[in-house]
N, C-alpha and C positions, 0 to 999 in steps of 0.2 A: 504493500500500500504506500508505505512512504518512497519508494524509488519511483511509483506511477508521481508520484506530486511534486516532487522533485523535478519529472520528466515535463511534466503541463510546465511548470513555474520558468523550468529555462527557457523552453519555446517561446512564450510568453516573453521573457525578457529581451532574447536571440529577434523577436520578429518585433519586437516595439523599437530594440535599437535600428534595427536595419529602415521601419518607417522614419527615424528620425533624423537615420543618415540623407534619406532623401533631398534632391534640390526643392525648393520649393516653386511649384510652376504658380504663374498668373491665373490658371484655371483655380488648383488647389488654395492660392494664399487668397482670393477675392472672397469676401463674406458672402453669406447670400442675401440679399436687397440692397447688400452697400454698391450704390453708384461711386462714390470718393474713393480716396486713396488704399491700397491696399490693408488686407486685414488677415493676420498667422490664422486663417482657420484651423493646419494644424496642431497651433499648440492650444486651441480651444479646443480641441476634441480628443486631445493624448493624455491618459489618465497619468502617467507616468513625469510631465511637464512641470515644472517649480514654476513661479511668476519672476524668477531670472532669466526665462529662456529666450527673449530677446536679445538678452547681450552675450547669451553662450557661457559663462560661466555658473552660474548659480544652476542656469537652467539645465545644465548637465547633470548637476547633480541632483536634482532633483526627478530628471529620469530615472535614477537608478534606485531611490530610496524607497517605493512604495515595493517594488519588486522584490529588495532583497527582504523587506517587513515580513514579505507574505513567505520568503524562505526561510528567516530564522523562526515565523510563526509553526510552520510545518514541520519543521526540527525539532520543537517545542512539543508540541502534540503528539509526534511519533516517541522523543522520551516517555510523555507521561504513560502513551501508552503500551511504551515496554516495563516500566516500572510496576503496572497496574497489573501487569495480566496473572493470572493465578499458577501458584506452587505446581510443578508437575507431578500428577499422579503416580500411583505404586505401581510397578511390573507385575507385579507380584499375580500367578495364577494359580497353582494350587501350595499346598502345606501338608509335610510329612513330618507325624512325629516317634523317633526311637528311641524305648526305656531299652537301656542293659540290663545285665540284670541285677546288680547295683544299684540302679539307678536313684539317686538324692536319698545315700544312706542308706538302700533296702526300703524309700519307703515310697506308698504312693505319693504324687508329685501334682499339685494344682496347677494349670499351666492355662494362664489366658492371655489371649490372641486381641490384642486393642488395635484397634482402624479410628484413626484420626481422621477430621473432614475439616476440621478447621484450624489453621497455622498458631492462631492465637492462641489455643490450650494445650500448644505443647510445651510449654514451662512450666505447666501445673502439673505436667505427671512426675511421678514419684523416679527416685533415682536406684529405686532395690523393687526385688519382687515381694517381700514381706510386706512396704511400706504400701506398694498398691492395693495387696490386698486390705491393707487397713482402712485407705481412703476410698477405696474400690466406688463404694455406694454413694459418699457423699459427689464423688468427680459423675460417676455416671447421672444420677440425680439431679446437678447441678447445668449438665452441658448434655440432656439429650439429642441434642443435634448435632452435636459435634463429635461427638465419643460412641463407638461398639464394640462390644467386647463378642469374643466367641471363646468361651469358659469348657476345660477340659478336666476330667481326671484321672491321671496315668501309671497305674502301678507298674515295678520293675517286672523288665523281660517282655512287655508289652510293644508291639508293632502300629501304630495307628495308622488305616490305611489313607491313603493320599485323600485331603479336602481340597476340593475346587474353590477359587475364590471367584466367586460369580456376582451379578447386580449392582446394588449400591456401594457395596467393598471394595469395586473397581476404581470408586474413584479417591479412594482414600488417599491421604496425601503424604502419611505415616501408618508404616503399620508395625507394631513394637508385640514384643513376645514377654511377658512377666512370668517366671516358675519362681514358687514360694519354695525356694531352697533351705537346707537347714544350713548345707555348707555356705559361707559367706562368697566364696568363689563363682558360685553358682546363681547369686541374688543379683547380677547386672541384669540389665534388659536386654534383649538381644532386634538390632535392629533388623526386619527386614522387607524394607519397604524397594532396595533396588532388586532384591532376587525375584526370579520369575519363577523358578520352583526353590522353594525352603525345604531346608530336610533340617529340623531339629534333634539333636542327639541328647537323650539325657543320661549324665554320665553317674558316676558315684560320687563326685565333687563338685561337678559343674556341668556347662551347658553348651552348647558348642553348634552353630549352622552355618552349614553349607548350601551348598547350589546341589540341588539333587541331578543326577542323569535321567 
């Protein structure tokens, strides 16, 4: 879009200078009803024309000043609307997850699956998988539009078979992984909003995703 306006805007300026290079003929400079002395019809009709352009200096620049307005305007426009445009979505299609058979101490393992939609309540999540669980209900509660969780519970030695991330999940803009660990190693969140298939591993100490095959 901005290189189409860019493109009109030279044109624009490329074909205003070249009418103003023009000689001025007795056709073009006579006003219309003026019988007397000649009269610039075209610098009454060029938007681009300062009220110097009889003497050539002012009036030159004032050719050029409406033109370049409308070009640093359109530079302008096109920033804000790279600034504005929204967070790119998660790759992310489906989620695999493997207990060992260890897995967090021998013991089952609560493991939820959060889809952000809005950029703004990712400071409010928690920075351990204990601590979400804690606030689990007041964040969902608080930001039903913005927050989904998909809540699992996975004892060791267990395979969970591949979940499709289908619908409105597609358009998540984070999607973070909390397991309530006992091991502290294991209480980070694991981000994975660029993998297109997650394969979660739960270990005896920790937590660990890859890009599945």
């Amino acid at each position: 879009m901005f290189v189409r306006v860019v493109t009109v805007l030279l044109r624009i300026v490329t074909k205003q200078s070249s009418k103003n290079s023009e000689p001025l003929s007795p056709e073009r400079g006579r006003g219309v009803g003026e019988r007397g002395g000649l009269f610039p019809l075209s610098l009454a009709l060029s938007p681009f024309r300062g009220r110097g352009d009889e003497s050539g200096g002012a009036g030159m620049r004032g050719r050029w000043i409406r033109p370049w307005i409308l070009l640093m305007a359109a530079l302008a426009l096109d920033a804000c609307s790279v600034f504005s445009k929204a967070p790119p979505k998660t790759a992310l299609r489906e989620i695999q997850v493997i207990a060992e058979v260890e897995a967090n101490q021998n013991s089952a393992t609560a493991l939820d699956l959060v889809f952000v939609y809005d950029n703004s309540v990712v400071a409010l999540l928690p920075k351990t998988g204990p601590a979400w669980f804690e606030t689990k209900a007041a964040l969902l509660s608080g930001n039903p539009q913005a927050l989904e969780t998909m809540s699992l519970q996975v004892p060791p030695s267990i395979t969970v078979a591949p979940m499709k991330v289908s619908g409105r999940r597609r358009d998540a803009i984070r999607v973070l992984a909390y397991a309530n660990y006992l091991a502290e190693a294991g209480q980070s969140p694991l981000d994975l909003t660029a993998f297109k298939r997650a394969a979660i591993r739960l270990q005896a100490k920790g937590v660990k995703v890859s890009e599945s095959n």
